[in-house]
C-alpha distance (Angstrom), angle and dihedral (degrees) to the residues before:
residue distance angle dihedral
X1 . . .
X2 3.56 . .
X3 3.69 126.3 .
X4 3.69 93.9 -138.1
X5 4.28 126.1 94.9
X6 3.44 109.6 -142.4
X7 4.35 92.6 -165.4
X8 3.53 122.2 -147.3
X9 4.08 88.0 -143.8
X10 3.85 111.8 72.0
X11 4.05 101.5 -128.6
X12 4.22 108.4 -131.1
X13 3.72 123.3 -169.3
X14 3.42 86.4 -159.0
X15 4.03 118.3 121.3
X16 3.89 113.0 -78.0
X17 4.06 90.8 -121.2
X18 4.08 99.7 90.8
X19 4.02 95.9 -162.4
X20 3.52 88.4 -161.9
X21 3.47 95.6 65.9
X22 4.04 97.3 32.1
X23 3.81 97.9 -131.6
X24 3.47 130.5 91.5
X25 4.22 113.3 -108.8
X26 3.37 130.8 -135.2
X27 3.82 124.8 -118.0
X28 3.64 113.3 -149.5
X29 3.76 118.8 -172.7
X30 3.98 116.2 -151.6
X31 3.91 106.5 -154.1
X32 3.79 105.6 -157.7
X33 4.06 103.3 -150.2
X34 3.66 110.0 -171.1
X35 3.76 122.5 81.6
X36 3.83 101.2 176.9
X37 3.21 118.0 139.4
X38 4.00 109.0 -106.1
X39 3.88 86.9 20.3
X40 3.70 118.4 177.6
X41 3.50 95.1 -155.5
X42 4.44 88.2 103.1
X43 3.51 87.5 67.2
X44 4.05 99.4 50.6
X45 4.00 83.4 39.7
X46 3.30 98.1 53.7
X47 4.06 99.1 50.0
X48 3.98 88.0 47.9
X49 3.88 85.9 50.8
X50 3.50 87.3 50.4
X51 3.94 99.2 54.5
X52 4.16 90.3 43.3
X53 3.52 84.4 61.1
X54 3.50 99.1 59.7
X55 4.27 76.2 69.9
X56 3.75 107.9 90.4
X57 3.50 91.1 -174.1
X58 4.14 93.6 55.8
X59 3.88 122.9 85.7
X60 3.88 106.2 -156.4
X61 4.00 127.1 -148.9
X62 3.99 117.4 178.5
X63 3.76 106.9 -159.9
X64 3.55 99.0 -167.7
X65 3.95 109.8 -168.9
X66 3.53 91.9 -142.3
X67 3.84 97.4 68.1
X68 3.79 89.7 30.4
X69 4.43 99.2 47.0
X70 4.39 105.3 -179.7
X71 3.35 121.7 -158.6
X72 3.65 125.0 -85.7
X73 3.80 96.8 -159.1
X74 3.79 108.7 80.1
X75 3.63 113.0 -161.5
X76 3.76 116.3 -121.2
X77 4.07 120.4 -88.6
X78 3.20 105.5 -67.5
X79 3.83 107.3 4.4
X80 3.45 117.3 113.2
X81 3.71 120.2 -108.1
X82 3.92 126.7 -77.1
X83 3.24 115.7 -98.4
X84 4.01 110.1 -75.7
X85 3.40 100.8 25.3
X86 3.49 105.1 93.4
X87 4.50 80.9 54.5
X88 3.93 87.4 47.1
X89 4.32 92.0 52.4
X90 3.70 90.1 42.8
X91 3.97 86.7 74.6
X92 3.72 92.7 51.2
X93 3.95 112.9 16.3
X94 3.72 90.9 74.2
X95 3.17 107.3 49.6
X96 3.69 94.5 45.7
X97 3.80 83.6 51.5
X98 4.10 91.3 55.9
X99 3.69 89.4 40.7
X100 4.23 115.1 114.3
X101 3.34 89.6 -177.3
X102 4.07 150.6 18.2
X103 3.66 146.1 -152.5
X104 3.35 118.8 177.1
X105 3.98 120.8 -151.7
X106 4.02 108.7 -154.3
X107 4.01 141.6 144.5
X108 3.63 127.9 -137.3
X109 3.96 111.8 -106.0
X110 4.13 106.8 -178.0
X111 3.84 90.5 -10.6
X112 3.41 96.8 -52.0
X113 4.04 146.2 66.6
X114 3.54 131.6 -76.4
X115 4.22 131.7 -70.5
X116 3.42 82.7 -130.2
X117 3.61 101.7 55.9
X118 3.81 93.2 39.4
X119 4.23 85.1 53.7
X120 3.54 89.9 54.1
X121 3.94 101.5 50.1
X122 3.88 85.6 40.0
X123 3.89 92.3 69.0
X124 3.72 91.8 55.5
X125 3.92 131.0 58.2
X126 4.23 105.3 154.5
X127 4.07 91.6 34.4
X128 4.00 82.0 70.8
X129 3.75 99.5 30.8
X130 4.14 106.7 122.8
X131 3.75 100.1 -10.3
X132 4.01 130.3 118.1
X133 3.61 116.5 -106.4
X134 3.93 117.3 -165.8
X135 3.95 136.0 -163.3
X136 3.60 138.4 -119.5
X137 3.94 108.0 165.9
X138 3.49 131.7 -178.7
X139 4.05 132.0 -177.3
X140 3.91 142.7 100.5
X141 3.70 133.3 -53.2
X142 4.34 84.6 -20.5
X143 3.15 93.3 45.7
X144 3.66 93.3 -145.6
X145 3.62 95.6 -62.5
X146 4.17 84.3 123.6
X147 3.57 99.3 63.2
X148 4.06 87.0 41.7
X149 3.89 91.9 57.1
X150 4.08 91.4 45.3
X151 4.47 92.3 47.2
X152 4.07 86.8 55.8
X153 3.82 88.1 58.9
X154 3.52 95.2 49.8
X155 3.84 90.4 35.8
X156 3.71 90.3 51.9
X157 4.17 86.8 62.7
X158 3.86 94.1 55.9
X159 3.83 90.5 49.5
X160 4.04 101.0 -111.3
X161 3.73 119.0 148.0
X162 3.69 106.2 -122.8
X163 4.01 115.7 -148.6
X164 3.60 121.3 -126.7
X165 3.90 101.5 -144.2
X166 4.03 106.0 70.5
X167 3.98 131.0 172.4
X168 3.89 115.5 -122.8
X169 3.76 128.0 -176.3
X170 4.25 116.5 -153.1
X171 3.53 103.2 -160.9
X172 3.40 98.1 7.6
X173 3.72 99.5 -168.3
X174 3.92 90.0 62.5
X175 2.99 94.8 31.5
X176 4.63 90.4 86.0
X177 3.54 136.7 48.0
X178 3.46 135.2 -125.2
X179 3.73 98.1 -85.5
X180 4.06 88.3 44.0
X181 3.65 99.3 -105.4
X182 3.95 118.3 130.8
X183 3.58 111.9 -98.9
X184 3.87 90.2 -150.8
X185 3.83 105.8 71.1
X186 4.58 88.9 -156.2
X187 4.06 78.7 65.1
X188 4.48 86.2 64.0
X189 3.67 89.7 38.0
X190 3.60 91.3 57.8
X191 3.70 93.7 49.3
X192 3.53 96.7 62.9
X193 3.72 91.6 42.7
X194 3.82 83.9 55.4
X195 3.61 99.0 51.3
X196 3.84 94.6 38.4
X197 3.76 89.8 64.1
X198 4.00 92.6 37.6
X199 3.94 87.3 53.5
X200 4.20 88.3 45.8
X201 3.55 83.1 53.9
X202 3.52 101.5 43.5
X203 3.18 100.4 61.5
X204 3.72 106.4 29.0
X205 4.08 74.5 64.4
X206 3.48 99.1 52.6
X207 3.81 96.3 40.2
X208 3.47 82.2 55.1
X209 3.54 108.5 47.1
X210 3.83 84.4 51.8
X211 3.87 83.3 65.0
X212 3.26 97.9 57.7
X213 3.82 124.1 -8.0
X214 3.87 114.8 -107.0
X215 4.00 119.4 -105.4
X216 3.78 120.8 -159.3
């Protein structure tokens, strides 16, 4: 299986306000967090990709770690980066930054997520700070639901706003057809109900950090 995402959401680094329409949009960044070789976290991505844009009001961005690798080496406090790292966060940082919104797409590996993922959310703190983060989980008989209840924890310490409703996949492997759509139709009502109360979120958040600027 290729390592490559091909989205069904064309990513814009335009600005979020859509004149056309006369509302501001939403960007939501999809964080793809496994990196294992012969992964099937493309397929789960690419059917949640595929519901957010039914959203006309939602720019998508999948940062998937395995085009975009970070650093595991974190300089010491205080000491400026190793060399490379500042190149390596330039093809993430940003577009966490710009984000309104997440959902992160991950598996369970020993009843919990992903070095990778973990790596990623570790280089950031205020990129998170008072923004929704949604679920999309994938694994065996848990279904991911493990890994989901360990990322609020650490979530929860850099200030995001977790959402309750999440999207979890028993068996993932059987769990699509051919053509990548979910063969149980409860698994497409759940998206929406996922991404209706990410969106609520999203921009009750942002209209309120407008207000009065968030302090950690």
């Amino acid at each position: 299986m290729s390592s490559s995402i091909e989205t069904a959401v064309e990513t814009t680094a335009e600005s979020p306000t859509d004149p056309a329409a006369g509302r501001d949009r939403l960007r939501v960044a999809v964080l793809v967090g496994s990196t294992r070789d012969g992964r099937f976290a493309p397929v789960v991505t690419r059917w949640l990709t595929a519901h957010l844009a039914e959203y006309d009001d939602l720019d998508v961005d999948v940062v998937d770690l395995v085009e975009t690798p970070l650093p595991t080496v974190f300089p010491s406090f205080g000491a400026p980066p190793a060399p490379g790292t500042e190149e390596l966060l330039a093809a993430v940082s940003p577009r966490l930054e710009a984000a309104d919104a997440f959902v992160l797409v991950t598996p369970e590996y020993n009843h919990s997520f992903p070095a990778a993922l973990k790596n990623a959310i570790d280089w950031h703190n205020h990129q998170w700070h008072a923004k929704p983060v949604g679920f999309v989980s994938y694994g065996g008989l848990s279904g991911g639901l493990r890994a989901v209840e360990q990322l609020r924890v650490v979530l929860a310490e850099l200030n995001a706003v977790t959402i309750r409703n999440t999207v979890s996949f028993h068996g993932a492997h059987a769990r699509f057809d051919a053509d990548g759509g979910a063969i149980d139709p409860a698994a497409d009502v759940a998206a929406k109900a996922l991404i209706n109360q990410l969106t609520w979120w999203a921009q009750a958040l942002r209209s309120a950090k407008r207000t009065r600027p968030f302090a950690a």
